[in-house]
Every structure is written in structure tokens, then in C-alpha cells.
C-alpha positions as CSV (number, residue, x, y, z in Angstrom):
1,X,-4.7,-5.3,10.3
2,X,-4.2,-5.3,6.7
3,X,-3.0,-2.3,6.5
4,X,-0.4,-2.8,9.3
5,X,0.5,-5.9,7.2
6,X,0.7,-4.3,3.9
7,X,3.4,-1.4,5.6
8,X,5.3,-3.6,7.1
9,X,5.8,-6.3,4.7
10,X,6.4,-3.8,2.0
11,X,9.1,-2.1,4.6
12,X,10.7,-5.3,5.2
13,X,10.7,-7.0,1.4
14,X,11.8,-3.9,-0.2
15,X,14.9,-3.7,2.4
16,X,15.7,-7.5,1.9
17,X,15.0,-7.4,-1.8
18,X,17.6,-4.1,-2.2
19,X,20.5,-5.5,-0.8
20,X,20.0,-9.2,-2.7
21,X,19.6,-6.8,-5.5
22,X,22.7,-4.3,-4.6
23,X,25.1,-7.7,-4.4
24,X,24.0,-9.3,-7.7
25,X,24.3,-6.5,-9.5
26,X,27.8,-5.7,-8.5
27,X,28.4,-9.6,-9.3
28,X,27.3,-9.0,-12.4
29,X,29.1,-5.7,-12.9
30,X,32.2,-7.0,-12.0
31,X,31.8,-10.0,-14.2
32,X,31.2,-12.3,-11.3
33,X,27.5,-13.5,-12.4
34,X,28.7,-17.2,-11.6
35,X,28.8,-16.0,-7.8
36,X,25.0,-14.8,-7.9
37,X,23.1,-18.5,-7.5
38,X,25.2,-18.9,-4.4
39,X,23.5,-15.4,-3.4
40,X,19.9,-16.0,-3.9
41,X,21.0,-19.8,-2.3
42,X,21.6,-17.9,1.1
43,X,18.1,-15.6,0.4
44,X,15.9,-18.7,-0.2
45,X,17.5,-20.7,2.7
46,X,16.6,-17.5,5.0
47,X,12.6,-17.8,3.4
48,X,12.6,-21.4,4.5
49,X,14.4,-20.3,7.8
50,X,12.0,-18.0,8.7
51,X,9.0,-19.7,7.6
52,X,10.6,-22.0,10.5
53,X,10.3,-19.0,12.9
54,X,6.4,-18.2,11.8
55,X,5.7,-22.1,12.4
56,X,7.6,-21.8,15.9
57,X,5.8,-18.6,16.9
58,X,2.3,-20.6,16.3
59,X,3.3,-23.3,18.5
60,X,4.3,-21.0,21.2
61,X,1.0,-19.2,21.1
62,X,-0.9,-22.3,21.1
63,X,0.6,-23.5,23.9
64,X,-0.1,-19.9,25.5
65,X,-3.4,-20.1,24.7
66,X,-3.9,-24.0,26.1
67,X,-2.7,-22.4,29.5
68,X,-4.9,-19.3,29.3
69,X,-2.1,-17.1,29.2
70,X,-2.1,-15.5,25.9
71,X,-2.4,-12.2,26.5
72,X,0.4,-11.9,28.4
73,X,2.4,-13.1,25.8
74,X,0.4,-10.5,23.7
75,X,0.8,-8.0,25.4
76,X,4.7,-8.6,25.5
77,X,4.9,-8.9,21.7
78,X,2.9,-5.6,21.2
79,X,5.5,-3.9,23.3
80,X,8.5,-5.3,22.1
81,X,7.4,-4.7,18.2
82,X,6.6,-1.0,19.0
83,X,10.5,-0.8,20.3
84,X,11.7,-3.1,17.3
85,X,10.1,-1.0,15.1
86,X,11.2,2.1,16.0
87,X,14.4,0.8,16.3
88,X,14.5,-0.4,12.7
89,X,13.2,3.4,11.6
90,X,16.6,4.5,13.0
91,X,18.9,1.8,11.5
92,X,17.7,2.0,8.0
93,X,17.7,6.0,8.4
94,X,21.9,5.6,9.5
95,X,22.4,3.1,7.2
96,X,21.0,3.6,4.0
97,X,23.5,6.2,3.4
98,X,26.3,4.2,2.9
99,X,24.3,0.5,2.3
100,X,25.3,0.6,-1.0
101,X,29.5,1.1,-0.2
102,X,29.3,-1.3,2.9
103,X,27.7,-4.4,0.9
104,X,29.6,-3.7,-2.4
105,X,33.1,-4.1,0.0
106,X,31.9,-6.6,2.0
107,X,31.0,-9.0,-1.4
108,X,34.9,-7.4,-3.3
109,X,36.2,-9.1,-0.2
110,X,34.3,-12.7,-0.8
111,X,35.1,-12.3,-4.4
112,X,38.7,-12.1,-3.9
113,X,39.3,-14.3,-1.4
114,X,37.1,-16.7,-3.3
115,X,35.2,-17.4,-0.4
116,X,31.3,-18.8,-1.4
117,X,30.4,-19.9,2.0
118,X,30.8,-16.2,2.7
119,X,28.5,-15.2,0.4
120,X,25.8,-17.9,1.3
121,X,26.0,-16.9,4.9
122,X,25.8,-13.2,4.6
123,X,22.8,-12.8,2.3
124,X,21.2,-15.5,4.3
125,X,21.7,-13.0,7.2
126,X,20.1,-10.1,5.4
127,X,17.3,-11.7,4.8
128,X,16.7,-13.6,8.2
129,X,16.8,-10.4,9.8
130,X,14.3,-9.2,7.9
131,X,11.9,-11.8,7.7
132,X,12.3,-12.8,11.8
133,X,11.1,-9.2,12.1
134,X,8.0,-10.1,10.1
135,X,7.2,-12.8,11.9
136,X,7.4,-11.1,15.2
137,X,5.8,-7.5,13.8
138,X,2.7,-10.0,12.6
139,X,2.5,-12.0,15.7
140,X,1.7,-8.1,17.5
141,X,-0.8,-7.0,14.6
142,X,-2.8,-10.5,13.8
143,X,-2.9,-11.2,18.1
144,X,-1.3,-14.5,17.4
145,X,-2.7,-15.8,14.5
146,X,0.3,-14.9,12.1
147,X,-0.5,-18.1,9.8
148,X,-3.9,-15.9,8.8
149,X,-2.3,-12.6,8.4
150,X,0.5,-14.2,6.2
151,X,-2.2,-15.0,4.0
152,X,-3.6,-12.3,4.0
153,X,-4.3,-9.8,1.3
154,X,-2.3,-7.2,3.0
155,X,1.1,-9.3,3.3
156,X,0.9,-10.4,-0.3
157,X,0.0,-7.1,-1.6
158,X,2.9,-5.6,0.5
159,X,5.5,-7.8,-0.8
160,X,4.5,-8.2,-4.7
161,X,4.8,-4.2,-4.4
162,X,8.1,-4.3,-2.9
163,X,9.1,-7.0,-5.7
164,X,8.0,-4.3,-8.1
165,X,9.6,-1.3,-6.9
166,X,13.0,-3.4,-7.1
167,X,13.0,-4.7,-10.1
168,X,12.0,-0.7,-11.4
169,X,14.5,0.2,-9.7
170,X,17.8,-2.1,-10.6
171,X,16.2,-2.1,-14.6
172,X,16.3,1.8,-14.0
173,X,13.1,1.9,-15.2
174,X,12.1,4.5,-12.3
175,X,14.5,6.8,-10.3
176,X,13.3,6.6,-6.8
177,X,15.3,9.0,-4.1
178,X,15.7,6.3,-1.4
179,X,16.3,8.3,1.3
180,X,13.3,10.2,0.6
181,X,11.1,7.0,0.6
182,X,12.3,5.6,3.3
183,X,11.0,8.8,5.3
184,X,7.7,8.5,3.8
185,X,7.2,4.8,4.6
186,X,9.1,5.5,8.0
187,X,6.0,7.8,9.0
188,X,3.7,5.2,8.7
189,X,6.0,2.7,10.8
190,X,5.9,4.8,13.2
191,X,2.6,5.6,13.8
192,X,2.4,1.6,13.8
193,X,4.9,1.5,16.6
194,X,2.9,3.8,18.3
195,X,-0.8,2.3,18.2
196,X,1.0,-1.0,19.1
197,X,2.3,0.4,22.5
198,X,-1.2,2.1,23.1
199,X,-2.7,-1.1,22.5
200,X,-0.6,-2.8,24.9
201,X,-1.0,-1.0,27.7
202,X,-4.8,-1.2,26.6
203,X,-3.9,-4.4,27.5
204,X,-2.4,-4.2,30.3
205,X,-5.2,-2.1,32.2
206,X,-8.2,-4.8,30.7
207,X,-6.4,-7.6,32.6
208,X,-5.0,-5.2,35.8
209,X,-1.2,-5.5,35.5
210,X,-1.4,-1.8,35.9
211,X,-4.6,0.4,37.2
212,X,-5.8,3.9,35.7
213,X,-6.2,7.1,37.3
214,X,-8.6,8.3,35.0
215,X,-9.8,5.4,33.0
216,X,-11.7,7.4,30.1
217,X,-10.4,10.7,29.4
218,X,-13.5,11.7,26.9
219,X,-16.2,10.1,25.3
220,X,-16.6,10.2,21.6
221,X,-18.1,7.0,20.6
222,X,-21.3,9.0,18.8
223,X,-19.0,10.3,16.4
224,X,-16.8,7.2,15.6
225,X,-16.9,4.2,17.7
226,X,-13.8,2.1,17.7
227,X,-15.5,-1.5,16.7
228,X,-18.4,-2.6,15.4
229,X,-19.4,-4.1,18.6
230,X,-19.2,-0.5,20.4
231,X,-21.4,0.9,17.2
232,X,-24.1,-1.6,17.8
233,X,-24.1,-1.5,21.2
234,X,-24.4,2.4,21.4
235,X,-27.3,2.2,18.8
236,X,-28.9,-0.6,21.2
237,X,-28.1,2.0,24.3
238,X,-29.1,5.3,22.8
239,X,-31.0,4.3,19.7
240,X,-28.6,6.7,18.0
241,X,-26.2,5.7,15.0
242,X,-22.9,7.1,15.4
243,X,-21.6,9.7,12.7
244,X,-19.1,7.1,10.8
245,X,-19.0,3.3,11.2
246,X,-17.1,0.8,13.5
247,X,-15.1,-0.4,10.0
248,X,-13.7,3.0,9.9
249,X,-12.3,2.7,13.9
250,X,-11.1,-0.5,13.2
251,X,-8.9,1.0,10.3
252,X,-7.6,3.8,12.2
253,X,-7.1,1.5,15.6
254,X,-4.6,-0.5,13.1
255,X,-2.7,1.9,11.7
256,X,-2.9,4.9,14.6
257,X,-3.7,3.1,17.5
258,X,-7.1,4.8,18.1
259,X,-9.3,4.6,20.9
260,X,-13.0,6.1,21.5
261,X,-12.5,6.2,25.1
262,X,-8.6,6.3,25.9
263,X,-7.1,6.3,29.4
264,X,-5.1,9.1,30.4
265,X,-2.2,6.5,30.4
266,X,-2.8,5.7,26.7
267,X,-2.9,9.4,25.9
268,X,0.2,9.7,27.7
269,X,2.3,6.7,26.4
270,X,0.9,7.6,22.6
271,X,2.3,11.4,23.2
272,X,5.3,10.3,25.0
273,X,5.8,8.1,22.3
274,X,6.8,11.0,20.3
275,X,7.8,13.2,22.0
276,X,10.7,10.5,22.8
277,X,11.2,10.2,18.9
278,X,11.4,14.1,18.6
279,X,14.0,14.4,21.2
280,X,16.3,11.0,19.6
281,X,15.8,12.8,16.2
282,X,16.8,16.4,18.1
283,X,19.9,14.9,19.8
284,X,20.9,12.8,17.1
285,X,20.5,14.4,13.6
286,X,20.1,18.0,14.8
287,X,23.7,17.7,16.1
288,X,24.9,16.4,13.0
289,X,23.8,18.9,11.5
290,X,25.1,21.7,12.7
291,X,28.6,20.0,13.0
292,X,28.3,20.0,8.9
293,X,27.3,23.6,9.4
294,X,30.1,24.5,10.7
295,X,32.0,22.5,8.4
296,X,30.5,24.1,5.5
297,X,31.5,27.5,7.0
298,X,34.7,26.8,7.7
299,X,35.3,25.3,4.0
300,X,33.7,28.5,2.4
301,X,36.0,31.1,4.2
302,X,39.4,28.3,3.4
303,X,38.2,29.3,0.2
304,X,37.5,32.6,-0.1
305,X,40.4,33.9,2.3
306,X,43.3,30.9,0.9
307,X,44.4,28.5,3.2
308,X,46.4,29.6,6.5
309,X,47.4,27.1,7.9
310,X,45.8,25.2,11.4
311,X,46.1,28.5,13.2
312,X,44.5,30.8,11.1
313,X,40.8,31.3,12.8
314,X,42.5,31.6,15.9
């Protein structure tokens, strides 16, 4: 869990943090520093807001819980966060491009018109949406107990790095290629997004909302059983330990989704899972590609052959 809590607080902080840190340093480049309390007003006000949301999310589960109905709204949360997540992969992919350019216009135009309320509001936006997200992303990971896995050593490590990196960053102390990171880090999310929607309908087959036509594929619990419990009780069983330890299961059950003994419906969500994200990033960036392909063709023989006019390749 701390793992997953380390990713995606990181993830989420460091995409907060760069457009609080994109805004105040135009305000300052542009000799508009008086503007930037009225920035990190709207940032802390969003903290507090969704601090709100973590404290809302408890009371919801406990109230889940007093009913016996929990995992339901578990296994809801798991699924939803595997979609939200993948969903944010995309987003920041499409629009860290031209992040910089959109929030540098939008803040020229709050500037000029001298509208502060503006301001406020829209960094208080940015960094809602990214700490709502964190609350709900925890609620899947922690099972409902998002209170512990804020305090966890995962979450603080996660967002103390992404303060770092930042402030490296905007002093230009380190050159990081963002789009480059953002792949790296989107990997991980990912695989997050995927081990979350194996674990739900994990879920889903443990209380029978849906059955299993083949409800344990293979078997390889000797070699790396997927809790301590299931290492202890195979040793009790067989009076053989297993190759590596429950801890490491655990570990790779957080961050991969892993199961000893998987369904063929697990198997088949967690490959479908990607092969769904193949054929997005097929249709969607493959084609954008070869449209600047063809673009870059067209440009070289304009310049090699002169200009012909609009009929000239006909």
C-alpha cells in the first residue's frame, strides 16, 4: 500500500505543485508578485477543501461498514479509481504539452482585467482536482481507512519528493524533460489501475456478484504466496516453505495486482486492461503521428521543389 501511496501522491503533488508553480512565476516575471498570495490563497483553501473530502469519505465508509456493506462500496471505489486513473494518464499526456501556454493566458487575462477573485478560484480548482483524486485513489488502496494511509510513510514520502522536484525545477537547479517523466511515472500508474481492477473483481467473485468459470487458473503459491496468511498456511498444509515470502506478494499485489491463484476472469480483465490501453494509445497517438508524417513530407518537398501553389501535388 505504500507503495501505491507513494506513486500516487507524488503523481498528484508534483501536478498540483507545477501549475501553482507555473502561475507564480509568470506573476513574478511579469512584475505581478503582489498577485501571488491571492494564488497560494486559492491552493491552501483547496488543502483545507479537500481534507474536507478525506473526512467525508471516512464517514461514508463508517456508515458502510455499520450496515455491513463495505465492500460493496469497495469494490465500487476499486473500479472507479482504476478508470480515474487511467483517465488521468491520458489527460496529463494531452495536456502537458501546452500546460504551460494555457495557464500563462488564462492568469495575462486575470492580470489585466484585474480580476483577483479569478485567480483565487482557479488555482483553488487545480488543486481540488488533484487532491479529490487523492482522496478517492486512497480510499481504493487503504480499503477505507484513508485517515491511516494519509499518514502514512508512503503519502508523506510521495509528496515531500514532489515538493523537491519543484522547487529544482522552478530554481533551475535540475533540467527535468517533463514529458519524459511523466511517461515513466505514467507506467507505474498504470500498472496501479490495473491491479485495482483485478482486485475488484477479486472482489466481486469472493462475495458472488459475479461467478467463475474456472476459479484458479494455476497454482503457484510454493513459489510466492500472495499474503502471509497463504505462506503460513501452506507451510501448516505441506510442511513446505515457499521460495520467497508473503511480504514480497503483498508488495507486488499493491503495485501489480498479483494473485497466486487468479481466476480466468482476473487474467482476462488484467490483459484486457491493456490491451484496451494499447489500442487508445494505437488510435489516438499513432494517428497523430502519421498526420505529422505526412506534414513533415509535404514541408520537405515545398522546400526542396519551391512552392507551387495549392495544386501542385496534384
Amino acid at each position: 500500500m505504500e507503495i501505491q501511496a507513494l506513486l500516487i501522491t507524488f503523481r498528484e503533488v508534483l501536478e498540483a505543485l507545477l501549475i501553482v508553480g507555473i502561475i507564480t512565476t509568470y506573476l513574478k516575471r511579469t512584475d505581478n508578485k503582489k498577485f501571488t498570495k491571492y494564488v497560494w490563497l486559492g491552493a491552501g483553501l483547496a488543502v483545507l477543501a479537500s481534507l474536507g473530502v478525506a473526512m467525508l469519505f471516512q464517514v461514508v465508509f463508517t456508515g458502510f461498514a455499520a450496515m455491513g456493506s463495505e465492500i460493496y462500496l469497495k469494490i465500487g471505489i476499486m473500479l472507479v479509481s482504476s478508470v480515474l486513473l487511467t483517465q488521468m494518464v491520458f489527460w496529463m499526456a494531452e495536456h502537458s504539452k501546452d500546460m504551460k501556454g494555457k495557464t500563462e493566458g488564462k492568469m495575462k487575462h486575470f492580470v489585466t482585467t484585474g480580476n483577483v477573485v479569478g485567480m483565487v478560484v482557479h488555482s483553488f480548482l487545480v488543486v481540488l482536482r488533484e487532491g479529490v483524486e487523492t482522496v478517492f485513489f486512497f480510499a481504493a488502496i487503504t480499503g477505507g481507512d484513508i485517515e491511516k494511509g494519509l499518514q502514512g510513510w508512503g503519502a508523506i514520502s510521495g509528496a515531500v519528493i514532489a515538493a523537491g522536484v519543484c522547487y529544482l525545477f522552478f530554481k533551475g537547479t535540475v533540467r527535468i524533460p517533463l514529458k519524459s517523466f511523466f511517461k515513466v511515472t505514467s507506467i507505474f500508474i498504470v500498472l496501479i489501475a490495473a491491479g485495482l481492477l483485478v482486485q475488484g473483481i477479486s472482489m466481486m467473485q469472493d462475495v458472488k456478484l459475479i461467478g467463475s468459470i474456472m476459479p484458479h487458473v494455476y497454482n503457484i503459491t510454493f513459489l510466492l504466496p500472495e499474503h502471509p496468511i497463504d505462506y503460513t498456511h501452506f507451510v501448516r498444509d505441506t510442511g513446505i516453505q515457499p521460495i520467497f515470502s508473503g511480504e514480497v506478494g503483498i508488495f507486488l499485489k499493491a503495485l501489480f495486482g498479483y494473485s497466486s491463484m487468479p481466476s480466468i476472469e482476473e487474467m482476462i480483465g488484467y490483459l484486457g486492461y491493456f490491451a484496451v490501453i494499447y489500442m487508445i494509445i494505437k488510435v489516438k497517438y499513432g494517428s497523430a503521428k502519421a498526420e505529422a508524417s505526412i506534414k513533415e513530407t509535404y514541408s520537405k518537398q515545398v522546400y526542396a521543389g519551391g512552392y507551387q501553389g495549392k495544386n501542385a501535388y496534384k
